[in-house]
N, CA and C of each residue as an Amber inpcrd file, in Angstrom:
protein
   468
   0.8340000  -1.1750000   0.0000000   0.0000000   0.0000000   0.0000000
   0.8810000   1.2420000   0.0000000   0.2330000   2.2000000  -1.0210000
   1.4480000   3.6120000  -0.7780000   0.8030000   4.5670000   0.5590000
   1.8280000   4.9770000   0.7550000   2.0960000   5.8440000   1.5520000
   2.3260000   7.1400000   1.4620000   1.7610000   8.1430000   2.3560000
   1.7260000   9.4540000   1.8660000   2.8750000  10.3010000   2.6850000
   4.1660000  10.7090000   2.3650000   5.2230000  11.2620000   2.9060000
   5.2660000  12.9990000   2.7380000   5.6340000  13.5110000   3.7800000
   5.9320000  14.7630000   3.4290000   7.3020000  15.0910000   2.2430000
   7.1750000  15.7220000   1.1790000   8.0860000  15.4420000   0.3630000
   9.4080000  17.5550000   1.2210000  10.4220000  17.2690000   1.5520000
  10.6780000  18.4880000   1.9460000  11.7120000  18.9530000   0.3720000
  12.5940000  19.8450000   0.5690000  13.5640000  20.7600000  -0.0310000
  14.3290000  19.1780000  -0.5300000  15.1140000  18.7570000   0.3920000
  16.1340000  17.5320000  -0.2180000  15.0440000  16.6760000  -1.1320000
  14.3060000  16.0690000  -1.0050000  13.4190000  15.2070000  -1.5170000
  13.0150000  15.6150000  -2.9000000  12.9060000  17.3750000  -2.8460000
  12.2050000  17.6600000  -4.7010000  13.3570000  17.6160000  -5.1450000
  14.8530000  18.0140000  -4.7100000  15.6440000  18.1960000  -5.5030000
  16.2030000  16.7240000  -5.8200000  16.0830000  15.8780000  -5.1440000
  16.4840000  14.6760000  -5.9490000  15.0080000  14.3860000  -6.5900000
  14.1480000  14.5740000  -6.5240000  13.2830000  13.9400000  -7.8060000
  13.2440000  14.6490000  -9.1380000  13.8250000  16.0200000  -9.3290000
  14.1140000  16.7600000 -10.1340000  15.5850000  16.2470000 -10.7010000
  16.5430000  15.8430000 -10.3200000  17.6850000  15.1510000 -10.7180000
  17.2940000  13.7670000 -11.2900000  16.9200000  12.8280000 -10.6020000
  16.1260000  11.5170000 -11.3690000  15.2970000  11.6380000 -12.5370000
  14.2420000  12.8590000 -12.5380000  13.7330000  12.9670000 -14.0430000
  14.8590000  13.2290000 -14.6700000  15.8160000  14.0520000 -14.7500000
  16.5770000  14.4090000 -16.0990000  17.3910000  13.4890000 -16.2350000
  17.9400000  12.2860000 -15.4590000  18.9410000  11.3460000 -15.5030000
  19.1740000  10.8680000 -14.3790000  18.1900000   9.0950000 -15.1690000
  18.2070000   8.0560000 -13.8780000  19.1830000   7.0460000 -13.7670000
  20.1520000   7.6920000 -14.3880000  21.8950000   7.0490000 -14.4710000
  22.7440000   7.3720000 -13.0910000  22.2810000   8.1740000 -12.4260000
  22.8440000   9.3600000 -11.4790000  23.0390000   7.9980000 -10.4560000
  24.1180000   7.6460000  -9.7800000  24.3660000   6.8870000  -8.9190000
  23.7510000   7.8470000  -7.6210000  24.2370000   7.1340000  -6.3220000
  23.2080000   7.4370000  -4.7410000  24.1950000   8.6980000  -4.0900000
  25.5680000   8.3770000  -4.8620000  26.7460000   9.5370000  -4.2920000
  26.3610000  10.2100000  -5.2100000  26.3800000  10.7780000  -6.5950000
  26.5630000  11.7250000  -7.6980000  25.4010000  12.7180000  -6.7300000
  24.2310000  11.8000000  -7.0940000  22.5830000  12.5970000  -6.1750000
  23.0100000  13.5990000  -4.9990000  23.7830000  12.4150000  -3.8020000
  24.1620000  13.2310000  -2.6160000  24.9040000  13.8360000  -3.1340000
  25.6660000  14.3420000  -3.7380000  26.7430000  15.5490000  -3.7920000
  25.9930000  16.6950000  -4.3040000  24.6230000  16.5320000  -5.0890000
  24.3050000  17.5010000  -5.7960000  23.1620000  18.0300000  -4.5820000
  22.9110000  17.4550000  -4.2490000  21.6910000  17.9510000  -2.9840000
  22.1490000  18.0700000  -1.4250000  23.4370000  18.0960000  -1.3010000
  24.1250000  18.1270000  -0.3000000  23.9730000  17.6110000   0.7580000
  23.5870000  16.0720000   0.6900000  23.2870000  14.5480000   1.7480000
  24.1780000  13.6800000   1.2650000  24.0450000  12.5640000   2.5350000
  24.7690000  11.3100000   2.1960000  24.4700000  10.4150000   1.2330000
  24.9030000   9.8560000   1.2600000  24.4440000   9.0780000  -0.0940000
  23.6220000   7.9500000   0.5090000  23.6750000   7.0960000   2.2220000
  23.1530000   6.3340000   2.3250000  21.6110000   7.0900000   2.4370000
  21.7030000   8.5650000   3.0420000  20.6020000   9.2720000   3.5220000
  19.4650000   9.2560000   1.5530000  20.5080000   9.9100000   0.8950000
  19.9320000   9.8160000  -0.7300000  19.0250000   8.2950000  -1.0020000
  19.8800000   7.2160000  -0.6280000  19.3010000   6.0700000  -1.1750000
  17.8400000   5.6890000   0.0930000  17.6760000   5.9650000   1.1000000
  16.4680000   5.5770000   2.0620000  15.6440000   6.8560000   1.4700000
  15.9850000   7.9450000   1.1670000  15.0970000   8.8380000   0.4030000
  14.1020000   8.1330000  -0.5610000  15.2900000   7.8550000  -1.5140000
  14.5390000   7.5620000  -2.7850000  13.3800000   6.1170000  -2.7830000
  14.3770000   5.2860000  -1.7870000  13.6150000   4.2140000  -1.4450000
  12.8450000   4.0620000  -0.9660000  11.7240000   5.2630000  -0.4100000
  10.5020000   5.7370000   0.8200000  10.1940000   6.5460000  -0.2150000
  10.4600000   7.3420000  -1.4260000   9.3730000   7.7690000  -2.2820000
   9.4680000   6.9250000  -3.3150000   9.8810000   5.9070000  -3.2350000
   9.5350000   4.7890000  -4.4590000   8.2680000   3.5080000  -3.9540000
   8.3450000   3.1780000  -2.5120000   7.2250000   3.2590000  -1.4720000
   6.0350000   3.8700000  -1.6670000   6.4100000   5.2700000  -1.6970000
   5.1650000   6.0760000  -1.7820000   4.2240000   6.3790000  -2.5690000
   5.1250000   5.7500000  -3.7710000   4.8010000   5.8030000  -5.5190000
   4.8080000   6.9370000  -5.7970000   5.9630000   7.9950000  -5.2990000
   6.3370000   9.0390000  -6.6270000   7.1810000   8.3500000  -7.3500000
   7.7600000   8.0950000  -6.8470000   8.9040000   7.4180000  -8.1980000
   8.4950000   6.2250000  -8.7150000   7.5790000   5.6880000 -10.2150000
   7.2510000   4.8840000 -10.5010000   8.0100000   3.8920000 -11.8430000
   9.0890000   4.6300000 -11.9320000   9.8020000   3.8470000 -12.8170000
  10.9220000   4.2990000 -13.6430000  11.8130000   3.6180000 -13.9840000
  13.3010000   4.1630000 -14.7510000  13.5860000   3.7210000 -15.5360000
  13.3030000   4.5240000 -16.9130000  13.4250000   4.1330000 -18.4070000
  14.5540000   5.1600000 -18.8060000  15.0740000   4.4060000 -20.0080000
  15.6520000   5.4700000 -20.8510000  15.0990000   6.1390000 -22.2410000
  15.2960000   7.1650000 -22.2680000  14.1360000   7.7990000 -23.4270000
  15.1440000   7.1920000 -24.6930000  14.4930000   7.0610000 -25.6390000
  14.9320000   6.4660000 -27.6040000  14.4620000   7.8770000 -28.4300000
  15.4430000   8.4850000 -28.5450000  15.5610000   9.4810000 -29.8060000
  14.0650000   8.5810000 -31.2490000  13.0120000   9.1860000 -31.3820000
  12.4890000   8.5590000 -32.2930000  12.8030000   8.8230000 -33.6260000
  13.7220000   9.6190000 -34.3820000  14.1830000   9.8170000 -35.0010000
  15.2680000   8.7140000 -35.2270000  16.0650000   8.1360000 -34.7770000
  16.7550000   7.4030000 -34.5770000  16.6630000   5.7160000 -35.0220000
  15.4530000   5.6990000 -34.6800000  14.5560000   4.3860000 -34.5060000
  13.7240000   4.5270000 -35.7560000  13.5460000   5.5050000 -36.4130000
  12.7480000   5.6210000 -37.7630000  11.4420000   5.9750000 -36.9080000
  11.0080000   6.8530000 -36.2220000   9.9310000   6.5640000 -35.7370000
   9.3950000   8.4830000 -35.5270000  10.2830000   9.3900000 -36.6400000
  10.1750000  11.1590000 -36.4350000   8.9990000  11.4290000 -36.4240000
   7.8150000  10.8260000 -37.4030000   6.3780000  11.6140000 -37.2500000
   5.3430000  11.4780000 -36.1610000   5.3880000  12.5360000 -35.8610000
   4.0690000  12.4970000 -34.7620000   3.2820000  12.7620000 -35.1430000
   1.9860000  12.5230000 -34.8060000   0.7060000  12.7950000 -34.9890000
  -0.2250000  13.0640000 -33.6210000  -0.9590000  13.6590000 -33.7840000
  -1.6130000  14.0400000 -32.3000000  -3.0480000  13.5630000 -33.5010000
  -3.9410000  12.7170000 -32.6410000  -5.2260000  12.0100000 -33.0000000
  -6.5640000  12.0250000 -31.8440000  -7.3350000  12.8320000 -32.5890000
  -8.1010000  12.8970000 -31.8040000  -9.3010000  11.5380000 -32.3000000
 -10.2400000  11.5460000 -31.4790000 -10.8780000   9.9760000 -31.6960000
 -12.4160000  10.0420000 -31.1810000 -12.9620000  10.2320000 -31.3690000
 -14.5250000   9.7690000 -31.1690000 -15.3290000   8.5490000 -31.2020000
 -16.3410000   7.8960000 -30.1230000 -15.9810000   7.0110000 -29.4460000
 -17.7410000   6.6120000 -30.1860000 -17.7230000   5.2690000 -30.5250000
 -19.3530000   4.8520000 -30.7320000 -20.9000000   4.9550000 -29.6960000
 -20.1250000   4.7560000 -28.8840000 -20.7890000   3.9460000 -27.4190000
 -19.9060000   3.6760000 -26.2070000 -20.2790000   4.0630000 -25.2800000
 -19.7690000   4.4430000 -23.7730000 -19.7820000   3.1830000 -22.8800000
 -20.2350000   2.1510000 -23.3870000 -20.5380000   0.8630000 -22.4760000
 -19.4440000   0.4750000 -21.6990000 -19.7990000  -0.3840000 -20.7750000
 -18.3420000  -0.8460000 -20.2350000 -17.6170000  -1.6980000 -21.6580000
 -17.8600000  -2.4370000 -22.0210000 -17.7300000  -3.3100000 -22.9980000
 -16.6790000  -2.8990000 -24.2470000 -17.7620000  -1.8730000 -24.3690000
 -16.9710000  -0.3990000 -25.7340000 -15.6330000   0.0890000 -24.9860000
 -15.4190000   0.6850000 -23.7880000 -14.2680000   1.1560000 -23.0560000
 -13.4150000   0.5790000 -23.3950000 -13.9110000  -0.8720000 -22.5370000
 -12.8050000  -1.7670000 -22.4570000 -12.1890000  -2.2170000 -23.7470000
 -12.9400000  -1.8830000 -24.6950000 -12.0690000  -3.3370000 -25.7550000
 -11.1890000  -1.3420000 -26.4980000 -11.5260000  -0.4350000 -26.5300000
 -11.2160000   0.6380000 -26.9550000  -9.7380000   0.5510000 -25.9990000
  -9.2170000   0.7590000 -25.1360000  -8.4130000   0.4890000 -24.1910000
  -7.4890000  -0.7150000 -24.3330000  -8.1500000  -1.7870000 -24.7610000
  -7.2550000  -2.6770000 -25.1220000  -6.6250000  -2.6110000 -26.2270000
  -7.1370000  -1.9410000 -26.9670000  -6.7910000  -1.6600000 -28.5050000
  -5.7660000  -0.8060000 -28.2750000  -5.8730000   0.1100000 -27.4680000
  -4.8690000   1.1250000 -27.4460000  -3.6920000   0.4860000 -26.6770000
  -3.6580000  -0.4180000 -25.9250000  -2.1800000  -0.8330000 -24.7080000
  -1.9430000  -1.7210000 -25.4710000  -2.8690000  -2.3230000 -27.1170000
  -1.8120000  -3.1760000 -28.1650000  -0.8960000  -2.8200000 -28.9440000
  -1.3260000  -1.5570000 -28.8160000  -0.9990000  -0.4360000 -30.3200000
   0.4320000  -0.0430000 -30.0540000   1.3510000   0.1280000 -30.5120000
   2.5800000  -0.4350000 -30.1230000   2.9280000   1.4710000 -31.0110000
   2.1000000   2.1620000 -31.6420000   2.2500000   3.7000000 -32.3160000
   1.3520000   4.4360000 -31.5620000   0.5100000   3.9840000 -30.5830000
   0.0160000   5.1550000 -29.8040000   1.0550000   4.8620000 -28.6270000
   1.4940000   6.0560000 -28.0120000   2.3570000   6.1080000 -27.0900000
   1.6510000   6.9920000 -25.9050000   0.8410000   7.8260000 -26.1670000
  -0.2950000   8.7500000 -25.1520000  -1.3920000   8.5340000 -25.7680000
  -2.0680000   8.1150000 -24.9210000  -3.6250000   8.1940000 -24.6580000
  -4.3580000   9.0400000 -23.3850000  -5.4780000   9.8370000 -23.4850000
  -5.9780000  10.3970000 -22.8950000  -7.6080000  10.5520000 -23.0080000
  -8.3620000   9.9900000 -21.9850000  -9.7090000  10.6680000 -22.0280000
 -10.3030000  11.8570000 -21.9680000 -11.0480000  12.3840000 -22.9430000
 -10.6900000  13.8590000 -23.2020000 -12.5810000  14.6060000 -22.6040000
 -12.4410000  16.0390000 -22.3050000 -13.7330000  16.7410000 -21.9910000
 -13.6170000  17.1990000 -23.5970000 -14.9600000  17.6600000 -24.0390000
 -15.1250000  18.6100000 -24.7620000 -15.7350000  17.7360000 -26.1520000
 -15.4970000  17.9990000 -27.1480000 -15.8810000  17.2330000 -28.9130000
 -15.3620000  16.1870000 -28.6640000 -14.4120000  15.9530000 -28.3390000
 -13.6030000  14.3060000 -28.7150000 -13.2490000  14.1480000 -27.3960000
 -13.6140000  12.2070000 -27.5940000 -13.7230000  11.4460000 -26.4710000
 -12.0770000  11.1620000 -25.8920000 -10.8990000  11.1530000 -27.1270000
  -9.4570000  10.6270000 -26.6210000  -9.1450000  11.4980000 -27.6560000
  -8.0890000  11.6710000 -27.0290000  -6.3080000  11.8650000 -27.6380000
  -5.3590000  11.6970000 -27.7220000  -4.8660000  10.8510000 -29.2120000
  -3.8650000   9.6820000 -28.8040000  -2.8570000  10.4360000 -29.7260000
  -1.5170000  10.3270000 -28.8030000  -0.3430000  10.8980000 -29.4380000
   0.4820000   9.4190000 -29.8260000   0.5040000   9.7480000 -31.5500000
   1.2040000   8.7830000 -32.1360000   2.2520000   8.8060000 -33.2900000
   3.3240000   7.5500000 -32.9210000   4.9520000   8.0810000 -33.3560000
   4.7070000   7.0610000 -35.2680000   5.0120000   7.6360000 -35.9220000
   5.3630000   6.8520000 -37.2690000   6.5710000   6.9530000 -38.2020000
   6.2610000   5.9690000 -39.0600000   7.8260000   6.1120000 -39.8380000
   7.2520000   7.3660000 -40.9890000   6.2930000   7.0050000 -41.2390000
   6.0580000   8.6310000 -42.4180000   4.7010000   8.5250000 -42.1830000
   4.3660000   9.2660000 -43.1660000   2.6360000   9.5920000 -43.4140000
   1.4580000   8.5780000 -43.8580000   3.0620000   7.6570000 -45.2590000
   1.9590000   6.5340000 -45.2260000   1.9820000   5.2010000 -43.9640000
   3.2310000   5.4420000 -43.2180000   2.8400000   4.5060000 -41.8140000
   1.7320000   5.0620000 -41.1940000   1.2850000   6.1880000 -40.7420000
   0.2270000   6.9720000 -40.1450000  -1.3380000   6.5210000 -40.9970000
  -1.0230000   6.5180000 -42.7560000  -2.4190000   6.1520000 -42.8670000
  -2.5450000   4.6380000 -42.9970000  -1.6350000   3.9300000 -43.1210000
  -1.6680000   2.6250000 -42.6690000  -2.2990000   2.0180000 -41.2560000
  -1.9700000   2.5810000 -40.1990000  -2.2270000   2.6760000 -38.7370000
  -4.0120000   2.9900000 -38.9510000  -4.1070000   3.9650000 -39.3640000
  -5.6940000   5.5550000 -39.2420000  -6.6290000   3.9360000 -39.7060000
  -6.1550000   4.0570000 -41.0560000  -7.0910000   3.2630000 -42.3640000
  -7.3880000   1.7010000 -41.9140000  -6.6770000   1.0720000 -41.2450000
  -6.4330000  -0.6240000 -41.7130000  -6.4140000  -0.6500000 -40.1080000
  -6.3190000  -0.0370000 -38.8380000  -6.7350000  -0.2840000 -37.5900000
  -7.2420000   0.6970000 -37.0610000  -7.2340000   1.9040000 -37.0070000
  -7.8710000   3.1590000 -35.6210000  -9.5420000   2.5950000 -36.4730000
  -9.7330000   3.5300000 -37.4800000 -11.5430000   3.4840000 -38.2280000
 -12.0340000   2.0240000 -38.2980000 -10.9590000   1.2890000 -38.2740000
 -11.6420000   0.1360000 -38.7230000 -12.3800000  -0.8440000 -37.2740000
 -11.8260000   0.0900000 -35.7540000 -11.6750000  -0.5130000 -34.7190000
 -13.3680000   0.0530000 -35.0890000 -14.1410000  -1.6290000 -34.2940000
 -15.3900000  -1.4910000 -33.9170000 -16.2000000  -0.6170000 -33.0190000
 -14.4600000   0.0000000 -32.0380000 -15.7550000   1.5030000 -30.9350000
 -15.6050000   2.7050000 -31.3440000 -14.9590000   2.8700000 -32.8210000
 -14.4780000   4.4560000 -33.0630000 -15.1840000   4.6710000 -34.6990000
 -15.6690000   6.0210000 -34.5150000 -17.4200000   6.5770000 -34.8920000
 -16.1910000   7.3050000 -36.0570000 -14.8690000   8.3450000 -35.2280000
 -13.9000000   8.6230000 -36.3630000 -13.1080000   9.3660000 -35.5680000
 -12.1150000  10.1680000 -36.2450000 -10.4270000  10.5450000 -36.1350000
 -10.5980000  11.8640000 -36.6650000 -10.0270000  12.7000000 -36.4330000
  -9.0290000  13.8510000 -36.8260000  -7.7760000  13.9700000 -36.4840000
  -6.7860000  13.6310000 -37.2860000  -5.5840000  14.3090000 -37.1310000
  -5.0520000  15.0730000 -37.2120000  -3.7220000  15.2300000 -36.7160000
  -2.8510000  16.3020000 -36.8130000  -1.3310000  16.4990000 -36.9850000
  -0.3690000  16.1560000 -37.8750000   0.5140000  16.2060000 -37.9900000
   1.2320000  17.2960000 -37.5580000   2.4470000  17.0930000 -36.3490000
   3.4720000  17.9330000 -36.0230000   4.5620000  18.4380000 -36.7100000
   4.6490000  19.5590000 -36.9760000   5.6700000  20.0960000 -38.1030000
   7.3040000  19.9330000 -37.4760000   7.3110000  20.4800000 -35.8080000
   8.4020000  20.4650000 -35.5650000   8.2960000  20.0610000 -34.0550000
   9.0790000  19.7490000 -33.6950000   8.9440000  19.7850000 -31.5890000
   9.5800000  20.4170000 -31.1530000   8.7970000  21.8280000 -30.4970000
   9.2290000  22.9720000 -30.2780000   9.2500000  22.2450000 -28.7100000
   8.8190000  21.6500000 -27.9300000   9.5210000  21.1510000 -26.0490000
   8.8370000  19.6440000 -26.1580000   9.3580000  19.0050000 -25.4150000
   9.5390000  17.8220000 -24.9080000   9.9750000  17.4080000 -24.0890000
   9.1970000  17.2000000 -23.2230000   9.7770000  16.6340000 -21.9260000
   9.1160000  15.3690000 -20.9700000   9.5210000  14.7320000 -20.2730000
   8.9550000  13.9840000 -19.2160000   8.7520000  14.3300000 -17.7820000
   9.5130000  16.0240000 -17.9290000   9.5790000  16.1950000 -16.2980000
   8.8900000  16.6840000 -15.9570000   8.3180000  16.2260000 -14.5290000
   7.0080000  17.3310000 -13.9170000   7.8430000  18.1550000 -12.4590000
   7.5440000  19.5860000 -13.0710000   8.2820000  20.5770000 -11.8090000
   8.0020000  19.9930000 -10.0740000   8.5990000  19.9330000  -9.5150000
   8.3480000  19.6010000  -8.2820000   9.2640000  20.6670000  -7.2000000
């Protein structure tokens, strides 16, 4: 069960160091936040407890990987059932090119941010699985020209 900790001054500044680089050994941390390093590691290990800290990946240049186009997709939904949710949801944690999903207020039900190799990977994806999925009514997209910020970090 998590636990709810007071997070103080030492505590944001190492979770602000861990978002930008979770390479950072328990001494590098303590030197930069001015603690021990055993004190750094029972830190991190009581907000990993607590479930702020839920996991340590390394980010993949998608460019790199053939993977530069983004698309931001918005999605409109047939039917609200449990049934419809669920299999809509499953569709999406198969989808291996939506990388964000979001349930949305307003005209459209989701918004799924998705990575491709070009335009015709994107209408390959749209055409032959998003429209063709049995809970989605339809799509608007949006192709990103450039990525003006990007980030994973949330200010703390």
């Amino acid at each position: 069960m998590k636990q709810n900790i007071d997070l103080d001054r030492v505590d944001r500044k190492i979770l602000a160091l861990v978002q930008r680089d979770a390479t950072l050994s328990h001494a590098e941390i303590a030197e930069r936040v001015g603690a021990s390093s055993a004190s750094c590691w029972r830190r991190i290990k009581a907000m990993e407890a607590a479930g702020y800290l839920i996991g340590s990946v390394r980010l993949v240049d998608p460019d790199r990987v053939g993977r530069g186009v983004t698309v931001i997709c918005n999605v409109r939904a047939k039917d609200f059932s449990p049934a419809a949710s669920q299999a809509f949801e499953e569709f999406v944690r198969d989808s291996p090119e939506v990388v964000e999903c979001y349930s949305m207020s307003g005209d459209w039900d989701f918004l799924l941010r998705i990575v491709a190799s070009d335009v015709a990977d994107y209408n390959s994806f749209l055409m032959d699985k998003l429209l063709r999925h049995p809970t989605v009514a339809g799509a608007s997209s949006h192709f990103a020209l450039e990525t003006l910020k990007y980030t994973t970090e949330l200010p703390v």
